[in-house]
N, C-alpha and C positions, 0 to 999 in steps of 0.2 A: 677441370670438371671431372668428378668422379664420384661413385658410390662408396660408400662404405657399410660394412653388415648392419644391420638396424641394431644390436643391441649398442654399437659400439656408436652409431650415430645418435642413437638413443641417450648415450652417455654424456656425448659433447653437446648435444642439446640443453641439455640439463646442465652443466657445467654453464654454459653458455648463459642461461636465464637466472645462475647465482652467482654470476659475475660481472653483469651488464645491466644498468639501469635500461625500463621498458621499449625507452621514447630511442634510446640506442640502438637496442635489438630492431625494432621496427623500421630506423633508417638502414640498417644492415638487412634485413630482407627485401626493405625496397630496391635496395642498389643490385642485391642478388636475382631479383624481379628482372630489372632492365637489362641485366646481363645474359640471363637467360632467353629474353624477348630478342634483343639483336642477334641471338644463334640460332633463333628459331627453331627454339626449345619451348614452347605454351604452356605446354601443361605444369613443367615446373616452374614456368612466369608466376602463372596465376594462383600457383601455391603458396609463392613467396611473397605476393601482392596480400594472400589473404591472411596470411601472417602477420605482413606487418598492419593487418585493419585496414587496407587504404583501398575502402569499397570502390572510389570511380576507377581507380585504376582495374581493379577486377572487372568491372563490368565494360568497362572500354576492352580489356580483352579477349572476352568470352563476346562480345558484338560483331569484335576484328574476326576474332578466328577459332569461332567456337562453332563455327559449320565448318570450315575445313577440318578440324581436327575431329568431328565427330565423322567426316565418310572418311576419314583413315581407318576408322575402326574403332574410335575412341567415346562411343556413343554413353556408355558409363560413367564417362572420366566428364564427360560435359554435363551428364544429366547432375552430378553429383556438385557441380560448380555451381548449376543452377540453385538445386537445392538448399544449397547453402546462403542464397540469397534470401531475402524478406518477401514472402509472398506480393505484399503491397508493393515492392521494390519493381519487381518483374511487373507486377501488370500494368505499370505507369512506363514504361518502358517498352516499344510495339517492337522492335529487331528482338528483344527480348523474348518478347511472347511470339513470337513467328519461329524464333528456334527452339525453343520451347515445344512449342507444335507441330513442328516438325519432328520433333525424335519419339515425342508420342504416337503421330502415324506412322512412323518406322517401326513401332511394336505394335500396331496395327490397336492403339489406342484411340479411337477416331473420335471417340465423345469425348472423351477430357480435352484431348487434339482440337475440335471445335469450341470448346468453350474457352478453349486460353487463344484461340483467332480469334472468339468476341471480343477479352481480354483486350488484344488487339486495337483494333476497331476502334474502342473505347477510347485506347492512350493515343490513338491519330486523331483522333476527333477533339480529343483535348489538346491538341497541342498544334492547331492550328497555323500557329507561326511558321513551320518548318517546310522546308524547301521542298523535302524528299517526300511528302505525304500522297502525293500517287503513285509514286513508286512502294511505297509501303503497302499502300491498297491491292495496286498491282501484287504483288508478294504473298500477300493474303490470300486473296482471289486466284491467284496461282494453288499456292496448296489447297486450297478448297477445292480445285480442277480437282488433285492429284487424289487426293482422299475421296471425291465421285468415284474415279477411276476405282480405285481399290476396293468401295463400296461396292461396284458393277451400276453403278447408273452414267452410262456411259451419254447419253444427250448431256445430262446435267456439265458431265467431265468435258464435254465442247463447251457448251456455253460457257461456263466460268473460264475457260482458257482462251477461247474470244476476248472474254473481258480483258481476261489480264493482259492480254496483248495488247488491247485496246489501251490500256491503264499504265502500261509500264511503259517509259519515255524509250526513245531511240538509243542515246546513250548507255543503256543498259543492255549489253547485246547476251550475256549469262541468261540472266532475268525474261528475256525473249525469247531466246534459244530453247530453255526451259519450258517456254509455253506453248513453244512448237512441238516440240516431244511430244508434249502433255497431249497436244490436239491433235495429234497425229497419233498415239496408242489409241488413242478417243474412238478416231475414224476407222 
């Protein structure tokens, strides 16, 4: 693993795409994908994931670890993964839209941040079957704490972090921890 100067990678790219049928290339960035993913390298996982088009694999991992690598510092690098996704994609998808909304209250976007929580809401509510659905609420309800807080309506920033305590299972001691924070800047 190394870089090389872009024109020159620039070059073997290109070389590469007129001498490789597509369905080739694509299982070579997936393999490049996995390899990067077990060195806990992300970001250029999920570059190579979107290369070779193999959308679940992208979004399985921007779910994993597309909030750890956004409080690295990498809040660009995920918003732009997003991005890159189908609008309708993300909002059928609530870990999606919760990180999603999350990096918009990080730039202190709080109404787009709000409406991709309903987003939310939305793809919990339709997808019923799923294990994790109050812990996803919980998650919610958790940022909607944090976005009170930073709004200054700080009663509101208790209550919703009640809930999400209330919401989020035992097992999830992050997820709680977090909501003690929350209710503790709160107070």
């Amino acid at each position: 693993w190394y870089r090389y100067h872009h024109l020159f990678a620039d070059m073997l790219r290109t070389r590469l795409a007129s001498s490789m049928p597509a369905d080739d290339q694509a299982a070579l960035h997936l393999r490049a994908s996995r390899w990067y993913e077990q060195h806990g390298l992300f970001s250029e996982s999920v570059q190579h994931a979107q290369h070779a088009q193999d959308v679940e694999r992208v979004i399985g991992m921007i779910e994993q670890h597309g909030l750890t690598t956004a409080l690295r510092g990498q809040l660009s690098t995920v918003r732009g993964w997003l991005e890159a996704l189908p609008e309708a994609l993300i909002r059928s998808r609530p870990q999606l839209c919760t990180l999603h909304a999350t990096l918009l209250a990080s730039t202190n976007q709080l109404r787009a941040a709000e409406a991709r929580l309903d987003d939310a809401e939305q793809a919990i509510a339709a997808d019923r079957g799923n294990d994790h659905q109050g812990s996803m609420h919980g998650q919610v309800t958790l940022l909607r704490a944090n976005m009170a807080y930073i709004a200054g309506d700080l009663s509101r920033s208790m209550l919703l972090a009640q809930q999400a305590l209330d919401l989020l299972p035992e097992s999830d001691a992050i997820g709680r921890g977090a909501a003690m924070v929350s209710l503790a800047h709160a107070y």
